[in-house]
C-alpha positions as CSV (number, residue, x, y, z in Angstrom):
1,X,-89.6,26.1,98.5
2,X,-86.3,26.8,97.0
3,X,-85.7,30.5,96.7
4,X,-83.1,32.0,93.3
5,X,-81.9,34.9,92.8
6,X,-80.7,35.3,89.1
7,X,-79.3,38.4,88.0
8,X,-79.0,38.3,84.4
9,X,-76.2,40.5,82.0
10,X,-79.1,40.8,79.6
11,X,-82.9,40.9,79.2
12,X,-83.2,38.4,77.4
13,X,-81.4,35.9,79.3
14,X,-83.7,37.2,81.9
15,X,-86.7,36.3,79.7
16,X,-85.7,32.9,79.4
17,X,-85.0,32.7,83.1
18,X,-88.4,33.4,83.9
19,X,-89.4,31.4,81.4
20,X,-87.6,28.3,82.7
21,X,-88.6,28.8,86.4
22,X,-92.0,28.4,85.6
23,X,-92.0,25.1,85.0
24,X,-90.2,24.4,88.5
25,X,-92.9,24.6,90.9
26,X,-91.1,24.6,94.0
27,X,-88.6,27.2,93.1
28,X,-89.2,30.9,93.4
29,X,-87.1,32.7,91.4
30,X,-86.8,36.6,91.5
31,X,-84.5,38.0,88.6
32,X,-82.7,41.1,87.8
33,X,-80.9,42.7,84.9
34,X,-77.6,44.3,85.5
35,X,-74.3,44.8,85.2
36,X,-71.5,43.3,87.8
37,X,-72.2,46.9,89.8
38,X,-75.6,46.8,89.6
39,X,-76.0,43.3,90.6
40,X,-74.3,43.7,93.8
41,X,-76.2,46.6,94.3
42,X,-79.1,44.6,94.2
43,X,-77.7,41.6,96.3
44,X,-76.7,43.7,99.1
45,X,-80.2,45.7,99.2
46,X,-82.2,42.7,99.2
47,X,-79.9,40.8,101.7
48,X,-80.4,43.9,104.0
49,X,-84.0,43.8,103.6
50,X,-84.5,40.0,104.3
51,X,-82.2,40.9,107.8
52,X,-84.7,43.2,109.1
């Protein structure tokens, strides 16, 4: 299984993320909405948490 992480500017680009990865079967897609700050934020705490 292919893992995604999508961080989107926008809800609703978000939306249509999720909306899009559920006809891919073999992905797994976990999506965010923020900003260029809060999207490294959220890279950086979920890299550290998939290293423990």
């Amino acid at each position: 299984m292919l893992k995604i992480l999508a961080i989107a500017p926008y809800q609703n680009l978000k939306t249509k993320i999720d909306e899009i990865a559920e006809n891919f079967k073999t992905l797994y897609v976990e999506s965010y909405v923020g900003d260029l700050s809060v999207g490294l934020a959220i890279a950086t705490n979920l890299q550290l948490k998939c290293n423990k």
